[in-house]
N, C-alpha and C positions, 0 to 999 in steps of 0.2 A: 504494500500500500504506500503511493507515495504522497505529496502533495494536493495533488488532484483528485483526489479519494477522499476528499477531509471528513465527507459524511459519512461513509462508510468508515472511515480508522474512529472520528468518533463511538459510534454503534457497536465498535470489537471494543474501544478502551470502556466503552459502559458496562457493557456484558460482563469483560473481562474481571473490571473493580465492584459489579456484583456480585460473581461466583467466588472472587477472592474475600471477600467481605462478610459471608454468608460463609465459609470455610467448605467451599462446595469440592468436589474430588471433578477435575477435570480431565476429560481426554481428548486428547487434541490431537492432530496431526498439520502438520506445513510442506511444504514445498519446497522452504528455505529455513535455514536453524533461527533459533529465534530471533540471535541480534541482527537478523538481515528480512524480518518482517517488514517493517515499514521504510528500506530503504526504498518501495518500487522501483520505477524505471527512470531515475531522475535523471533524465538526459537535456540536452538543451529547450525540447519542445516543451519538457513540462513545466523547469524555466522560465520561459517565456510566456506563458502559460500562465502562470502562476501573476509574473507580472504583469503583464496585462489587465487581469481580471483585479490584482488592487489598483493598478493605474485607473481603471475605470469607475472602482469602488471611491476610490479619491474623487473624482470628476465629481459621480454623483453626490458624494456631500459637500463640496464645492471645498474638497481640502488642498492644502497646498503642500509640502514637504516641510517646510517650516512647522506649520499646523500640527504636523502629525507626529514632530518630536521623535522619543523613542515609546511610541505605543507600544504595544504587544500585539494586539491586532494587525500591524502592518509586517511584523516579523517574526509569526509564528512560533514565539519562546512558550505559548500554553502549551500549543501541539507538541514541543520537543519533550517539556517536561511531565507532559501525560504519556509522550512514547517512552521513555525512560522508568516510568513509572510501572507501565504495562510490559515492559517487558523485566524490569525486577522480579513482579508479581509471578509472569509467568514462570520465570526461571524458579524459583520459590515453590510455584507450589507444584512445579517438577522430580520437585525432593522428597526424599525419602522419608525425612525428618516431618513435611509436611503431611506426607498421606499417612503417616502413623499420630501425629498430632489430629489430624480431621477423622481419621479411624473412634480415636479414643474417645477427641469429644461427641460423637455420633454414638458411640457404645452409651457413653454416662449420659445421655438424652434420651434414651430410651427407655419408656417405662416397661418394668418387670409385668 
C-alpha cells in the first residue's frame, strides 16, 4: 500500500489497532514481509500523484505554501506514524510471547 491507497492503508491500520487492542489472535498472510507492507509502488507516478492532488487541495482552500507552514496534513507524518505503529503491532503480535499472552487471557475469561 502506498501513498495513493490512503483509504484503504487507513481501513488495515483501523482493523489492525482493533484486533490489536481487543488482544485478538490474528492470521494473516502478505505478499511482502511486513516492513515492506506499505512501501507500495512508490515510483515517480505516484509522486506526482501525490503532488498534484495537494497542489490542488491547496488551490481549493485558496492556500498558499507560506499558509500551510509545517502542517501534517500537507506531509503525511500521521500516515508515517500510524504505518510505524501498525507495523510494530503486527510484528508483536506475531510473537510467541503474544499468542501465549492472548491464549491465557482468553482461558481466564472464560467462565467455568
Amino acid at each position: 500500500m502506498g501513498l495513493n491507497q490512503r483509504d484503504l492503508a487507513r481501513r488495515f491500520i483501523t482493523f489492525i489497532d482493533a484486533a490489536y487492542e481487543s488482544k485478538t489472535k490474528l492470521l494473516a498472510s502478505s505478499q511482502v514481509p511486513i516492513l515492506q507492507i506499505f512501501s507500495g509502488d512508490a515510483g515517480k507516478n505516484e509522486i506526482k500523484s501525490t503532488a498534484d492532488q495537494m497542489r490542488s487541495l491547496m488551490d481549493d482552500l485558496g492556500l498558499t505554501m507560506d499558509d500551510i507552514g509545517g502542517s501534517s496534513i500537507f506531509t503525511g507524518d500521521e500516515e508515517l506514524f500510524a504505518f510505524a505503529r501498525v507495523i510494530s503491532r503486527l510484528t508483536e503480535m506475531g510473537s510467541r510471547q503474544y499468542a501465549e499472552t492472548v491464549s491465557k487471557a482468553a482461558s481466564e475469561s472464560t467462565p467455568e
